[in-house]
PyMOL commands that place a pseudoatom at each C-alpha (Angstrom):
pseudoatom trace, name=CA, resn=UNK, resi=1, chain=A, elem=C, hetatm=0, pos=[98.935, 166.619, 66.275]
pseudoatom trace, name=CA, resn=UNK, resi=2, chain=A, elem=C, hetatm=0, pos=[100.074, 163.501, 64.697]
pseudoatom trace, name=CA, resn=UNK, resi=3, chain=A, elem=C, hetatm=0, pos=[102.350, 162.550, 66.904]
pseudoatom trace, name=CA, resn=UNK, resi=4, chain=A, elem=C, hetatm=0, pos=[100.115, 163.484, 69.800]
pseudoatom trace, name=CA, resn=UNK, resi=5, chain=A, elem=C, hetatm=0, pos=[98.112, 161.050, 68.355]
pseudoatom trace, name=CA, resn=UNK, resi=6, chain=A, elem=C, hetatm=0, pos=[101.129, 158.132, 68.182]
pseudoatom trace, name=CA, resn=UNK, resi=7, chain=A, elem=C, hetatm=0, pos=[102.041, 159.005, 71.572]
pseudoatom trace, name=CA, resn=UNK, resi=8, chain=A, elem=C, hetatm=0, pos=[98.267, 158.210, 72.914]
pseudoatom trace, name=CA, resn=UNK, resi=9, chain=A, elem=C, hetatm=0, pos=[98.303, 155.083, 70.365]
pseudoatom trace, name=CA, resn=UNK, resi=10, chain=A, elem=C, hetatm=0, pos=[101.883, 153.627, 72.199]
pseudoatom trace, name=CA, resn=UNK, resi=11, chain=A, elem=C, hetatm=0, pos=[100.137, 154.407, 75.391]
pseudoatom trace, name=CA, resn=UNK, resi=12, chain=A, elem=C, hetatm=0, pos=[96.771, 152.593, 75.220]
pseudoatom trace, name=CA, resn=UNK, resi=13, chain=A, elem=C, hetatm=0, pos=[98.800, 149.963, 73.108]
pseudoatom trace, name=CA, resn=UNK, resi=14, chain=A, elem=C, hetatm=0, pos=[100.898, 149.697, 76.353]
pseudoatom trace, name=CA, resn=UNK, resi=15, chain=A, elem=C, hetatm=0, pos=[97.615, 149.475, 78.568]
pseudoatom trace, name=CA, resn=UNK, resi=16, chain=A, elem=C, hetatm=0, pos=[96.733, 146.539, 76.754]
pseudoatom trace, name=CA, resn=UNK, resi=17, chain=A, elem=C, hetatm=0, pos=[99.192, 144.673, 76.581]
pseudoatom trace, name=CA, resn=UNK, resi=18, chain=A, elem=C, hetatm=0, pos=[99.224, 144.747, 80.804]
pseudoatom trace, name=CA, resn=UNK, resi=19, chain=A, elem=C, hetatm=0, pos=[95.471, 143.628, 80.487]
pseudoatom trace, name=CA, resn=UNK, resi=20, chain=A, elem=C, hetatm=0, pos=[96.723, 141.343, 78.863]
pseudoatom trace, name=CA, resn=UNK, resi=21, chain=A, elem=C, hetatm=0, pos=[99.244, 139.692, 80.670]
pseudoatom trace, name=CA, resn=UNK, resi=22, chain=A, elem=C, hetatm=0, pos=[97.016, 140.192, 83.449]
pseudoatom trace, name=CA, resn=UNK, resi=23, chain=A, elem=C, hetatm=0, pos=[94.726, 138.217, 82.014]
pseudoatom trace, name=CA, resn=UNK, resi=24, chain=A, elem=C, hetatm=0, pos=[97.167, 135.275, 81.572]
pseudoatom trace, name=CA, resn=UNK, resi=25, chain=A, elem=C, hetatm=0, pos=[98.547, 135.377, 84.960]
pseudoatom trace, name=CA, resn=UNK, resi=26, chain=A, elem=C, hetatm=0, pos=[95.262, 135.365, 86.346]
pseudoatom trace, name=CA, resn=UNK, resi=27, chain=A, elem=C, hetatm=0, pos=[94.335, 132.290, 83.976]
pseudoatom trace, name=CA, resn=UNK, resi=28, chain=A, elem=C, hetatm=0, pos=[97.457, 130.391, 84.780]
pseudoatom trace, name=CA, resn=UNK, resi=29, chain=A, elem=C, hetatm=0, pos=[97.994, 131.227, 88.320]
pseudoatom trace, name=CA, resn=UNK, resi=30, chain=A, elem=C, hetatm=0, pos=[98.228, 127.905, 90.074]
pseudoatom trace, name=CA, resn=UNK, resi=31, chain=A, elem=C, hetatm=0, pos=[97.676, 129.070, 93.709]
pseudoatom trace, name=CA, resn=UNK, resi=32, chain=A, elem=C, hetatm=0, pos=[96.421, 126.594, 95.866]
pseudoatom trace, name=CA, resn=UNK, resi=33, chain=A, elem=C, hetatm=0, pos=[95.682, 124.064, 92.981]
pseudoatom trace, name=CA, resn=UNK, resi=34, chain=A, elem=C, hetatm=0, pos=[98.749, 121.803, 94.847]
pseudoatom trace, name=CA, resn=UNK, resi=35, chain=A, elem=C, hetatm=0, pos=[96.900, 121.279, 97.464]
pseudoatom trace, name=CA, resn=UNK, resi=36, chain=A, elem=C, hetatm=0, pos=[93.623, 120.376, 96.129]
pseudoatom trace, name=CA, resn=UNK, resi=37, chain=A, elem=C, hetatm=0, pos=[95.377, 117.989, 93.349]
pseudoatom trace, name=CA, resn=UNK, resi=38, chain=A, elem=C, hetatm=0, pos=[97.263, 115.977, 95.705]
pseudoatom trace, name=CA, resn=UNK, resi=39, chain=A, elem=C, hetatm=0, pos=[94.631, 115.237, 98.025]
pseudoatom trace, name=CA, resn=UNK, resi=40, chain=A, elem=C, hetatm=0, pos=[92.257, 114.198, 95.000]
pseudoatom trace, name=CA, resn=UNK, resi=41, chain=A, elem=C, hetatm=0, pos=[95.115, 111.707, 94.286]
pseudoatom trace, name=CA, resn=UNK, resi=42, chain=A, elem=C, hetatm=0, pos=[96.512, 113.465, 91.461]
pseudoatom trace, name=CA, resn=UNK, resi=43, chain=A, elem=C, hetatm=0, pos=[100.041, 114.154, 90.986]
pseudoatom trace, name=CA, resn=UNK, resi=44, chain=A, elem=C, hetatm=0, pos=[101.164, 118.149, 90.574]
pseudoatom trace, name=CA, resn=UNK, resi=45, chain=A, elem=C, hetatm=0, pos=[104.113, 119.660, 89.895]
pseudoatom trace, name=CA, resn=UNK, resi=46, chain=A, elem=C, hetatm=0, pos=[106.052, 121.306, 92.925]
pseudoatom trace, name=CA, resn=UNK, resi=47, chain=A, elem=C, hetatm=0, pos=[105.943, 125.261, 91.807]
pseudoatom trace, name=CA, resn=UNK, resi=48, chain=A, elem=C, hetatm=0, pos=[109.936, 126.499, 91.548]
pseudoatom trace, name=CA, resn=UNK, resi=49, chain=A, elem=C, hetatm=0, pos=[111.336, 128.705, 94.213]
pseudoatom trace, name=CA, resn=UNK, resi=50, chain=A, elem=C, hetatm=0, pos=[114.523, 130.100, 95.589]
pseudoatom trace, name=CA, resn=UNK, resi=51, chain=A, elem=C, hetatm=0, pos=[113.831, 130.832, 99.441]
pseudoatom trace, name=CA, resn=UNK, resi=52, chain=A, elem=C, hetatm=0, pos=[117.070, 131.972, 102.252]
pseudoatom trace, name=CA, resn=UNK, resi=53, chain=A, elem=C, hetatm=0, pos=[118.078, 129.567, 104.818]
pseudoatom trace, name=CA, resn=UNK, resi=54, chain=A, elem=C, hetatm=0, pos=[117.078, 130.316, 108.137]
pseudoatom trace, name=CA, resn=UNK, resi=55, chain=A, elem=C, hetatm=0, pos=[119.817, 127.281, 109.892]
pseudoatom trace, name=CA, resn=UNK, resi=56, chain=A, elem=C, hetatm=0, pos=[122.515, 129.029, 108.105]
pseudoatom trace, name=CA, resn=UNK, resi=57, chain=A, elem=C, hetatm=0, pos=[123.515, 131.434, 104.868]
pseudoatom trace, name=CA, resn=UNK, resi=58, chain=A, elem=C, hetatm=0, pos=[122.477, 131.027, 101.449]
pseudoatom trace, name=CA, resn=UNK, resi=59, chain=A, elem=C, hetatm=0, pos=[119.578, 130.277, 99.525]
pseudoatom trace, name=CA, resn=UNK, resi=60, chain=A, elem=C, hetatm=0, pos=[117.697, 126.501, 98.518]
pseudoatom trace, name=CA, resn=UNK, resi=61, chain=A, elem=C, hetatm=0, pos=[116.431, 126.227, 95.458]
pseudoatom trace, name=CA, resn=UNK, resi=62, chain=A, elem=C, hetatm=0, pos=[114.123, 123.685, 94.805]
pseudoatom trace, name=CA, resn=UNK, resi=63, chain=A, elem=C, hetatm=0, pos=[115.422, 122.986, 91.202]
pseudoatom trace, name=CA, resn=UNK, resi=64, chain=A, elem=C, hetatm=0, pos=[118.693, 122.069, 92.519]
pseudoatom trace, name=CA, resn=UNK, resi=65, chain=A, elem=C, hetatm=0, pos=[117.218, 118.813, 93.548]
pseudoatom trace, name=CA, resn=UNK, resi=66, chain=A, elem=C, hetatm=0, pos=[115.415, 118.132, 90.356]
pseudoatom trace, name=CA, resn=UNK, resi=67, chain=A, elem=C, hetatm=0, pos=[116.603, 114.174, 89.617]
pseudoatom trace, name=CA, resn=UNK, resi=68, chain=A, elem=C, hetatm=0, pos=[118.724, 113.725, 92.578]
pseudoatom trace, name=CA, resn=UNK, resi=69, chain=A, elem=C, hetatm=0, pos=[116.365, 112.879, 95.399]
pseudoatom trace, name=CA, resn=UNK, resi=70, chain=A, elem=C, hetatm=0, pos=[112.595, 112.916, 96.824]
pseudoatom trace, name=CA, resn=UNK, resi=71, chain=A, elem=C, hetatm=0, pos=[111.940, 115.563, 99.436]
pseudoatom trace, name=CA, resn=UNK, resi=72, chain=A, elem=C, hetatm=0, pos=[109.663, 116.230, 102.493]
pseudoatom trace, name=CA, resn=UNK, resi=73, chain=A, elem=C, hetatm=0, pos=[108.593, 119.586, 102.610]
pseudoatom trace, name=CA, resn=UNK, resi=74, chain=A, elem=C, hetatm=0, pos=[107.094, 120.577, 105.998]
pseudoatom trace, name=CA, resn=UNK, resi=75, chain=A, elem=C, hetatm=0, pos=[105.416, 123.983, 106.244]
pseudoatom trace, name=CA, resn=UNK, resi=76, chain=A, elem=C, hetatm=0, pos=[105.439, 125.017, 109.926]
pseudoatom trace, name=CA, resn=UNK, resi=77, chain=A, elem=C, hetatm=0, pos=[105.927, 128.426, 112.315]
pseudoatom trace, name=CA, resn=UNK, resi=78, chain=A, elem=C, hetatm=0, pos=[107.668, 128.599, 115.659]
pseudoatom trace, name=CA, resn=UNK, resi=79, chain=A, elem=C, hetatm=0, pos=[104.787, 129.599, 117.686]
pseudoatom trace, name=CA, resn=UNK, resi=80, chain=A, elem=C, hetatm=0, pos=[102.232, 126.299, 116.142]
pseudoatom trace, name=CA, resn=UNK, resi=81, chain=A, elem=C, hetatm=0, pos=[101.474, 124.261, 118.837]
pseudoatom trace, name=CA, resn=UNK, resi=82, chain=A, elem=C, hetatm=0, pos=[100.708, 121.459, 116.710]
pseudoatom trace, name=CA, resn=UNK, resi=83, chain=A, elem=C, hetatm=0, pos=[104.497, 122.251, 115.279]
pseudoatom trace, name=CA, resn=UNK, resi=84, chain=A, elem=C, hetatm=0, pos=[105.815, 121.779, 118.198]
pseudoatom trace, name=CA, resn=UNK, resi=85, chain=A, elem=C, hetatm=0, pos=[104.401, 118.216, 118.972]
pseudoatom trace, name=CA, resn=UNK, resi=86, chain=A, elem=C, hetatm=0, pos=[105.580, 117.041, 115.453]
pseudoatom trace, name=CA, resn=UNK, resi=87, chain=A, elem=C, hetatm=0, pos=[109.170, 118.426, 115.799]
pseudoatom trace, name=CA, resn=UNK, resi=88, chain=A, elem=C, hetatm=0, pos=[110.818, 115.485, 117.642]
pseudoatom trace, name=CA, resn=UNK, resi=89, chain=A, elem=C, hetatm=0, pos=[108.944, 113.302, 114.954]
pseudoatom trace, name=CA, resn=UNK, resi=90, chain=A, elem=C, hetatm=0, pos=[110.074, 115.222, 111.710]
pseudoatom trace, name=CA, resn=UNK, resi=91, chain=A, elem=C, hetatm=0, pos=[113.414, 115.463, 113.190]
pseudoatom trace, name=CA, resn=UNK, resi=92, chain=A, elem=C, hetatm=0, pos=[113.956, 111.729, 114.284]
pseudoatom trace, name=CA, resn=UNK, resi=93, chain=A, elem=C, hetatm=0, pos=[112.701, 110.550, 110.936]
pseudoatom trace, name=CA, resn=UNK, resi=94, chain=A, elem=C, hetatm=0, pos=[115.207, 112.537, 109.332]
pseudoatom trace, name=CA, resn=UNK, resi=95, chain=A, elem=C, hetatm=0, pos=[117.711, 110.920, 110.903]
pseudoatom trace, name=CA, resn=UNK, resi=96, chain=A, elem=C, hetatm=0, pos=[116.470, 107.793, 110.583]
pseudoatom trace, name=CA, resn=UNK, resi=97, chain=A, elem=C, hetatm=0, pos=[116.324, 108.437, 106.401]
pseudoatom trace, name=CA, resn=UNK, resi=98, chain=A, elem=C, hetatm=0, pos=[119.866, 110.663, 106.796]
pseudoatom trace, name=CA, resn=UNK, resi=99, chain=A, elem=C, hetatm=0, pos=[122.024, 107.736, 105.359]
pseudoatom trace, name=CA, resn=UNK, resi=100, chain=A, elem=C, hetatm=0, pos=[119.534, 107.614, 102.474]
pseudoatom trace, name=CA, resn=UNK, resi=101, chain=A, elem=C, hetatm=0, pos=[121.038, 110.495, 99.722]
pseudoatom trace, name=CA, resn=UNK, resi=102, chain=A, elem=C, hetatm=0, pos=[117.765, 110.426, 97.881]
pseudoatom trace, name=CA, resn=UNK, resi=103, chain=A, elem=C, hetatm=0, pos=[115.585, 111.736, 100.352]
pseudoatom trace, name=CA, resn=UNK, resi=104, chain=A, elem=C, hetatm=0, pos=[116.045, 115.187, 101.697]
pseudoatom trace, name=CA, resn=UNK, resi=105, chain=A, elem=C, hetatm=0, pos=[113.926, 116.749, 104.628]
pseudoatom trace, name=CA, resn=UNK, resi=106, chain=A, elem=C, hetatm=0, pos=[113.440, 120.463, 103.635]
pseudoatom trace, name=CA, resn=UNK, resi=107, chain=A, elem=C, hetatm=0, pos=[111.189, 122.879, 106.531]
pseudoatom trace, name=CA, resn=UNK, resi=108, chain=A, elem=C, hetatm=0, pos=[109.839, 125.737, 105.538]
pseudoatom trace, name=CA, resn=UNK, resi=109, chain=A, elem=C, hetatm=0, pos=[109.250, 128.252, 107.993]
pseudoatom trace, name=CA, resn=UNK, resi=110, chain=A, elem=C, hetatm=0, pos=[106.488, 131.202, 107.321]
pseudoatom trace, name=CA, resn=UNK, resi=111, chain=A, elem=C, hetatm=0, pos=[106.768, 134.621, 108.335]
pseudoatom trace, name=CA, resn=UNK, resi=112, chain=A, elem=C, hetatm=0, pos=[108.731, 133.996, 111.267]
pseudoatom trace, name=CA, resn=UNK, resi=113, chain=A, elem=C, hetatm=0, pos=[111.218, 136.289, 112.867]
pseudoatom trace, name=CA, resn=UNK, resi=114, chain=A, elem=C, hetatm=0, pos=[114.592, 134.536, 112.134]
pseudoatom trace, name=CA, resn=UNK, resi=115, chain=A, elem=C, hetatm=0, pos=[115.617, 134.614, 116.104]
pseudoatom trace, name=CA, resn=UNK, resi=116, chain=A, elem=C, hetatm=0, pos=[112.576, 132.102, 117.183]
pseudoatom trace, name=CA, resn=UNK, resi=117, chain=A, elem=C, hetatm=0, pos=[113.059, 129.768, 113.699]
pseudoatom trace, name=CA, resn=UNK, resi=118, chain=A, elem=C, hetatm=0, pos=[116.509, 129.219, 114.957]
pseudoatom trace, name=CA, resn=UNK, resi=119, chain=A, elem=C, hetatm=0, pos=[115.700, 128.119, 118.702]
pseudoatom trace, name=CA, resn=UNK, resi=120, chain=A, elem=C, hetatm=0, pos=[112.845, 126.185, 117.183]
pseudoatom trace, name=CA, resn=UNK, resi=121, chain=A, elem=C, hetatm=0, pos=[115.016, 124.356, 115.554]
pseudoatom trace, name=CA, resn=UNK, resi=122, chain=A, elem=C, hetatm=0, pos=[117.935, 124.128, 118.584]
pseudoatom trace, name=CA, resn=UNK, resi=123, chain=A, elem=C, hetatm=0, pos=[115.009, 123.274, 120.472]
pseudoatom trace, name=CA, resn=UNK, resi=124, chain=A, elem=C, hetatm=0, pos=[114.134, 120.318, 118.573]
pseudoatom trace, name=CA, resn=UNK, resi=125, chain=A, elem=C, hetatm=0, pos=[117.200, 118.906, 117.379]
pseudoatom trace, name=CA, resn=UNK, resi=126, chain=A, elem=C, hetatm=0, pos=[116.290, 119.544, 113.997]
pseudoatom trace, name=CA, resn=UNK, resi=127, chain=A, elem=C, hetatm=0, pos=[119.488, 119.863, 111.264]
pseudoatom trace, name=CA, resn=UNK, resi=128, chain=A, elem=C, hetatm=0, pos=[117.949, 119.548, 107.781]
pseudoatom trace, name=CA, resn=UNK, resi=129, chain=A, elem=C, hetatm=0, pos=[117.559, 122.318, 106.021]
pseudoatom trace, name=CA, resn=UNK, resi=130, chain=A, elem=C, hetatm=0, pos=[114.748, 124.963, 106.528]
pseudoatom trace, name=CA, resn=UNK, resi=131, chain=A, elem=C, hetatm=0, pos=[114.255, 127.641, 104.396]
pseudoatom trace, name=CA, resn=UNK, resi=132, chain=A, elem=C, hetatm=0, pos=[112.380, 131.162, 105.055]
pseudoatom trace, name=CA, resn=UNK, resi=133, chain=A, elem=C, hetatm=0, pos=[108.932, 131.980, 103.614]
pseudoatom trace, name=CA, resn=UNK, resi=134, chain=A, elem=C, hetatm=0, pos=[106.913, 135.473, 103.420]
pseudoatom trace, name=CA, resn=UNK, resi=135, chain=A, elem=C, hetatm=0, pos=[103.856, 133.656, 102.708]
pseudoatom trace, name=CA, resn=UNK, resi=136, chain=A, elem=C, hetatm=0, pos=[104.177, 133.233, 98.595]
pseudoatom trace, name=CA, resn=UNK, resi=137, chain=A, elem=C, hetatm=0, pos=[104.787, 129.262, 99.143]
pseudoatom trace, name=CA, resn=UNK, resi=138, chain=A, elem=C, hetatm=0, pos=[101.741, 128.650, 101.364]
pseudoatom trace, name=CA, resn=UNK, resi=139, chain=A, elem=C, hetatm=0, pos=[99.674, 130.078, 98.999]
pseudoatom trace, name=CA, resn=UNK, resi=140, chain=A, elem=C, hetatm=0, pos=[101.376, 128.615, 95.288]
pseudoatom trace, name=CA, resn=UNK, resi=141, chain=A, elem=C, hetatm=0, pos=[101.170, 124.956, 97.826]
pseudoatom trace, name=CA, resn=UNK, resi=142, chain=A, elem=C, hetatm=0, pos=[97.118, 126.044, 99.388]
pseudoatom trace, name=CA, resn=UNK, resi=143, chain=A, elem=C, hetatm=0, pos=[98.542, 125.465, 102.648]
pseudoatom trace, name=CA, resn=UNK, resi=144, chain=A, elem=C, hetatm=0, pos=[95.694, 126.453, 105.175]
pseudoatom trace, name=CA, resn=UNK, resi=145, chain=A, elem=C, hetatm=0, pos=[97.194, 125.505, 108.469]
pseudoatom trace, name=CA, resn=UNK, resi=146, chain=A, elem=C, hetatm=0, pos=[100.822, 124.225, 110.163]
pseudoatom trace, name=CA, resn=UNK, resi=147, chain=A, elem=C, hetatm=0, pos=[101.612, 122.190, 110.194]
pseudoatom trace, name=CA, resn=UNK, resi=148, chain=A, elem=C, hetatm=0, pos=[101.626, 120.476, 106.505]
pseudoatom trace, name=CA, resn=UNK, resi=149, chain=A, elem=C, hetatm=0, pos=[103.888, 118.569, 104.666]
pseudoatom trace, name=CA, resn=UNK, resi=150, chain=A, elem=C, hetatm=0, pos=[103.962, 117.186, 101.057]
pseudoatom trace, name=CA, resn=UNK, resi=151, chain=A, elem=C, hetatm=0, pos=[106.323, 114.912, 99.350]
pseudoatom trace, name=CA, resn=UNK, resi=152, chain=A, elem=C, hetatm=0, pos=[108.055, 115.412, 95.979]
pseudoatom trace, name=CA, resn=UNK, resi=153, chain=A, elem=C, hetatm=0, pos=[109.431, 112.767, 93.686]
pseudoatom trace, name=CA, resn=UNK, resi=154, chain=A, elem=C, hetatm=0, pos=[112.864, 113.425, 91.831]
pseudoatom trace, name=CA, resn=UNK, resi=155, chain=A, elem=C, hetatm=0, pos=[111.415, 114.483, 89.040]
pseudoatom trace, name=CA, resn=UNK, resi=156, chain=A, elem=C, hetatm=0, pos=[110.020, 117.749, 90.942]
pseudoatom trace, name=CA, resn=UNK, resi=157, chain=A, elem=C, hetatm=0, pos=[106.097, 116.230, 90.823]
pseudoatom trace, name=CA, resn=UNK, resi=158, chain=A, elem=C, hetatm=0, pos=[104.061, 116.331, 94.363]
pseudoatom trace, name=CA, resn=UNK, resi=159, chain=A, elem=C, hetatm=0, pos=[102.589, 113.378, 95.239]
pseudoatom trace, name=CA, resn=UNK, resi=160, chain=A, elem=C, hetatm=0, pos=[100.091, 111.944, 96.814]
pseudoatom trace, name=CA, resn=UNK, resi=161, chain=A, elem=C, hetatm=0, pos=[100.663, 109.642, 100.194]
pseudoatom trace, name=CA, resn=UNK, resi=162, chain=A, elem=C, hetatm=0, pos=[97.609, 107.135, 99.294]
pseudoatom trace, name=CA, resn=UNK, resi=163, chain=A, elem=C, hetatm=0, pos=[94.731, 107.502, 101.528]
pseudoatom trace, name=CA, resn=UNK, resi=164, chain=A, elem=C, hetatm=0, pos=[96.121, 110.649, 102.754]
pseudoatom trace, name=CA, resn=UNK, resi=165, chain=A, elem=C, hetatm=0, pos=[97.087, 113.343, 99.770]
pseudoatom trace, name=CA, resn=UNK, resi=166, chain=A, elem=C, hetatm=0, pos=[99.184, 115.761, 101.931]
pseudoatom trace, name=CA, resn=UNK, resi=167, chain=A, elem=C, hetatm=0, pos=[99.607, 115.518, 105.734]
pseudoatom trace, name=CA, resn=UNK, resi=168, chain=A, elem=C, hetatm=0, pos=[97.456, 118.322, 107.287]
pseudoatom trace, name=CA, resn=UNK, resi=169, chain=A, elem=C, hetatm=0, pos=[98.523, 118.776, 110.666]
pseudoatom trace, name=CA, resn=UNK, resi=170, chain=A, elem=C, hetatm=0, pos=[101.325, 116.891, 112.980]
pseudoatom trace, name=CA, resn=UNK, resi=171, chain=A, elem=C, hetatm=0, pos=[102.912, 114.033, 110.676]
pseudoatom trace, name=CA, resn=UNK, resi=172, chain=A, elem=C, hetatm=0, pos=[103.281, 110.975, 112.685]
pseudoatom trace, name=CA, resn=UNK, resi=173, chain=A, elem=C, hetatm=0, pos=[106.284, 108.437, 111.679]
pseudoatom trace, name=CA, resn=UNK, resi=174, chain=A, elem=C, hetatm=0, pos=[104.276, 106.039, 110.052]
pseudoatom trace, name=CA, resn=UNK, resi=175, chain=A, elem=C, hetatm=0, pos=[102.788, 108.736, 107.354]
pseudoatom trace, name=CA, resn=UNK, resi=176, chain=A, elem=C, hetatm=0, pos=[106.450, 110.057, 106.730]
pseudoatom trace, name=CA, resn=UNK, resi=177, chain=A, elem=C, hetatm=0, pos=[107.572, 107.490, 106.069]
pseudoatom trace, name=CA, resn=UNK, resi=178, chain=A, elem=C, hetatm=0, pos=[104.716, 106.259, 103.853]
pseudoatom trace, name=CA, resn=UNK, resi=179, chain=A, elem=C, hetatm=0, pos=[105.171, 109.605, 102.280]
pseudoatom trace, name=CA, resn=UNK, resi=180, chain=A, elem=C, hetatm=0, pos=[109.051, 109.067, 101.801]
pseudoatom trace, name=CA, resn=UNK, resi=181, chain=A, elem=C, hetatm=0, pos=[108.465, 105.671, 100.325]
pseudoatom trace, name=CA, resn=UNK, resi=182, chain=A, elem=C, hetatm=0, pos=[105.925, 106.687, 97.899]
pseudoatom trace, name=CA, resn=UNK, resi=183, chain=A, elem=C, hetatm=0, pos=[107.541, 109.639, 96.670]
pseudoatom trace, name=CA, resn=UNK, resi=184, chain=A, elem=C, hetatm=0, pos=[110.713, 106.987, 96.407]
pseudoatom trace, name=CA, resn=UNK, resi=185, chain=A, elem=C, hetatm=0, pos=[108.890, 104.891, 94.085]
pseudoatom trace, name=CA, resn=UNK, resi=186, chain=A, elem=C, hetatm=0, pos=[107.210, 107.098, 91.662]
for i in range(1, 186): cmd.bond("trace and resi %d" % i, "trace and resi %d" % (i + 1))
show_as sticks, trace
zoom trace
């Protein structure tokens, strides 16, 4: 009986536990809260992730450009209209900033079949590099359309384009490279 007893005790002791790490993850989720910072005005820093390339093999990791340069992060799908009338944009501003080492254009493409990414980006001319998303970035960033972009500093932190917070929608040239400027300075 006693160890009936110890067995039950381990058990519920492992039950709560769970609860409670539940509980924290619930309390410290940050979901969305990028969003809704930046375009308050407040600074927030970028969540970490690890994502596969869709324009060629391996991964990007967004801590691999912690202190090296700022980076324009554009959230977008193949089959977005509005996507498709900022593509020539986001792609000619990236070569216009490509002799600049400390800024880095980074797309990231959700749930898209890895066939249409790449002729979306043949299509357009784009070459930076575009990672693949299952829909966990949109929601840690509170995207809520494509397309979107943010800008992070070198120091990993998302900030705010005055005026603007995040671009919601197509970016035009003048708020990238507001963005890219900002995000150079800070």
């Amino acid at each position: 009986m006693p160890l009936r007893r110890l067995s039950q005790a381990a058990a519920v002791a492992v039950v709560a536990a769970l609860l409670a790490l539940l509980v924290w993850d619930v309390a410290n989720n940050h979901a969305g809260k990028v969003a809704k910072e930046v375009d308050t005005g407040h600074p927030y820093t970028a969540p970490l992730f690890t994502r596969p390339l869709v324009n060629g093999t391996g991964t990007f990791s967004l801590l691999s450009m912690r202190g090296k340069a700022a980076l324009v992060v554009n959230f977008w799908q193949s089959y977005c209209a509005p996507c498709t009338h900022e593509a020539r944009t986001l792609a000619a501003v990236s070569r216009e900033w490509s002799h600049n080492k400390n800024v880095v254009f980074l797309g990231i493409d959700v749930q898209d079949l890895r066939g249409p990414a790449r002729a979306f980006l043949k299509r357009f001319g784009i070459t930076y590099r575009n990672v693949s998303d299952d829909g966990s970035l949109v929601g840690r960033f509170g995207v809520t359309g494509y397309p979107e972009t943010f800008f992070i500093d070198r120091r990993g932190v998302v900030v705010p384009v005055p005026h603007v917070g995040h671009i919601i929608g197509p970016a035009t040239r003048q708020l990238l490279n507001a963005g890219i400027r900002y995000a150079l300075a800070t």
